[in-house]
C-alpha positions as CSV (number, residue, x, y, z in Angstrom):
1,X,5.4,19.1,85.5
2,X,6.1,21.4,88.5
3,X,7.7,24.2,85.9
4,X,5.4,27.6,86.5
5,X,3.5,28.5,83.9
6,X,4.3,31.3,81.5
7,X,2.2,33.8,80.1
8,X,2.5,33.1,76.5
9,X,2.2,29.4,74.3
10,X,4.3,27.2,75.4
11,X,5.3,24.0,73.5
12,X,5.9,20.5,74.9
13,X,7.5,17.6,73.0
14,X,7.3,13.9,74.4
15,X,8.4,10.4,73.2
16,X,6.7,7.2,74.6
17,X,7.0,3.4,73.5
18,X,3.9,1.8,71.8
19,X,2.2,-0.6,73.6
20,X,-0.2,-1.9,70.4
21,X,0.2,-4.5,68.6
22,X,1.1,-4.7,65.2
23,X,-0.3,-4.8,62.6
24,X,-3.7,-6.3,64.7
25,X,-4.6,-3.0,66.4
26,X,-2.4,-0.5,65.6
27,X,-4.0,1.1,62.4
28,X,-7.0,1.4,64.2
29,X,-5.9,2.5,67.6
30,X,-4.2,5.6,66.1
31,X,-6.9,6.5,64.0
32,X,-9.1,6.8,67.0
33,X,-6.5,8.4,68.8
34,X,-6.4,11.0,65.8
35,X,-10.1,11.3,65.2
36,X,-10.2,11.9,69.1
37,X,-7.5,14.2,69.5
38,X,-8.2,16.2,66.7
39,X,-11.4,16.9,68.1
40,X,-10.5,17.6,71.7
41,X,-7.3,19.8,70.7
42,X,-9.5,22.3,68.5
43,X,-12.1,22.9,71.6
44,X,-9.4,23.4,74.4
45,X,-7.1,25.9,71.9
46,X,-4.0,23.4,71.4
47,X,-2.2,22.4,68.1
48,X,0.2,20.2,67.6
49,X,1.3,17.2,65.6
50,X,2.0,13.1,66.2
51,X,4.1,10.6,65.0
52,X,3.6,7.2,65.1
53,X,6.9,4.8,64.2
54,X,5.0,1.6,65.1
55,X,7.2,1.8,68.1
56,X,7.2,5.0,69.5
57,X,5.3,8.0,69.2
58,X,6.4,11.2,69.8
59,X,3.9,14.3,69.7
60,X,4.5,17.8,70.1
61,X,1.8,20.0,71.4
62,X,1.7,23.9,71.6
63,X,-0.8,26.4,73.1
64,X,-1.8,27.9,76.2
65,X,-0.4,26.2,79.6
66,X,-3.0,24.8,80.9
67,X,-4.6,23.2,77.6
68,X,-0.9,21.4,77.1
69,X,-1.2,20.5,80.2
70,X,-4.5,19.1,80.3
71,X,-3.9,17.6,78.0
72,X,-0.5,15.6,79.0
73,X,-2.4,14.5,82.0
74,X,-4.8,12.6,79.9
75,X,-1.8,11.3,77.8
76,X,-0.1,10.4,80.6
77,X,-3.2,7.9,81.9
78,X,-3.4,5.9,78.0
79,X,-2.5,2.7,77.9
80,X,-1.5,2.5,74.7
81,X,2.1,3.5,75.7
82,X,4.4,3.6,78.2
83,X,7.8,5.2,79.6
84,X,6.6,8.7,78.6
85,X,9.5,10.9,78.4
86,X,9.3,14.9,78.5
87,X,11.2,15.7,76.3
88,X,10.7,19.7,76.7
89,X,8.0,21.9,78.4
90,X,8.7,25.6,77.4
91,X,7.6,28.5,76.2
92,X,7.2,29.6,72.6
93,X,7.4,32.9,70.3
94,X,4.6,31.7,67.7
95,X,3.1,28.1,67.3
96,X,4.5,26.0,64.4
97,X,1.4,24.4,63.6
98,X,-1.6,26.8,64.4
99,X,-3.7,25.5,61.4
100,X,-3.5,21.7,62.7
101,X,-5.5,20.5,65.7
102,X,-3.8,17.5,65.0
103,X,-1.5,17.1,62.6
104,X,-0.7,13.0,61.3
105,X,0.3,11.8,58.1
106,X,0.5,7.7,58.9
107,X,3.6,6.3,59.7
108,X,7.1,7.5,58.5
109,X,10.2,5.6,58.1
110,X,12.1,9.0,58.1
111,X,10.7,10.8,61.1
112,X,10.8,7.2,63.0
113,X,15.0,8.0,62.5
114,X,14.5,11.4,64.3
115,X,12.3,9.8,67.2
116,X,14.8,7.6,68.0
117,X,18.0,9.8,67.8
118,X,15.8,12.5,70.3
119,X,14.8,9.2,72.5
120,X,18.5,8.1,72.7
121,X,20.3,11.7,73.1
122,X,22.1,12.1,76.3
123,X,23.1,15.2,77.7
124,X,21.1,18.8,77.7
125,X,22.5,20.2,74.5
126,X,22.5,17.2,72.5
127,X,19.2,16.5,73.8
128,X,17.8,20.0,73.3
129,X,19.7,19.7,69.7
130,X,17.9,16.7,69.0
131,X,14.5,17.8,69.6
132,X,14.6,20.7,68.2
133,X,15.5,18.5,64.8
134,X,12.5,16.8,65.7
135,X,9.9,19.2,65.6
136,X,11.4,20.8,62.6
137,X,11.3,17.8,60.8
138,X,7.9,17.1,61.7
139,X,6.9,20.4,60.8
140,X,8.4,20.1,57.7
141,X,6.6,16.2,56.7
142,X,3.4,18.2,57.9
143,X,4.4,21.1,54.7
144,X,5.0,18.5,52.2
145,X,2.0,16.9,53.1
146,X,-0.5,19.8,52.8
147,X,1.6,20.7,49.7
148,X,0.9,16.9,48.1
149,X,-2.6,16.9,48.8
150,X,-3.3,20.8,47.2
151,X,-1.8,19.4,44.5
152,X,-4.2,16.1,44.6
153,X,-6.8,18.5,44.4
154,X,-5.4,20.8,42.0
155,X,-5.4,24.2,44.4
């Protein structure tokens, strides 16, 4: 992470492999992890989302430098997973998910397909292609889920 920092948001994307094991610990392990993050993320500024494939996560986070940061460090120390891979570190016009400290809707056969073709994707454009794919889905599973649950509620 030796990038400077830039003024604005930035954004950082990363894919890891799981180190739980299913189905034993893993429902619980990323409800803490949620419950935890959720809380830490809103009191340092950052928002973001997770996915959980049973495999891999991936989680993009977005907010000032230093919070992302931080909070990568921290990531970066959990033994929960493994071969962390930075996917991208860079700065941002607006964040995608400003209303979410945390956004996590359980695991997803769908976005698990998106995860892997980002984790697989060789060379900088495809790579960059593939990300960007990524957090766009994810930002669209995080729509359709707020959408589903207003109308739960009837709102």
């Amino acid at each position: 992470m030796s990038e400077p920092s830039p003024a604005g948001p930035i954004g950082l994307l990363y894919i890891s492999t799981s180190n739980l094991r299913l189905p034993d610990e893993a429902a619980h392990e990323v409800d803490s992890i949620v419950n935890w993050s959720r809380r830490r993320n809103q009191a340092i500024g950052v928002t973001g989302a997770l996915v959980f494939t049973e495999r891999r996560f991936a989680q993009y986070l977005e907010g000032p430098a230093c919070g992302v940061d931080e909070l990568m460090a921290s990531i970066s120390r959990d033994a929960r997973h493994r071969d962390i891979d930075l996917i991208f570190r860079k700065p941002i016009d607006r964040p995608r998910f400003e209303t979410w400290a945390l956004a996590y809707a359980g695991p997803s056969t769908f976005v698990a397909g998106h995860v892997l073709a980002a984790a697989d994707a060789s060379g900088a454009g495809s790579r960059a292609k593939q990300a960007d794919r990524l957090v766009e889905t994810m930002s669209q599973f995080v729509q359709a889920q707020v959408m589903e649950q207003r109308r739960r509620s009837g709102g």
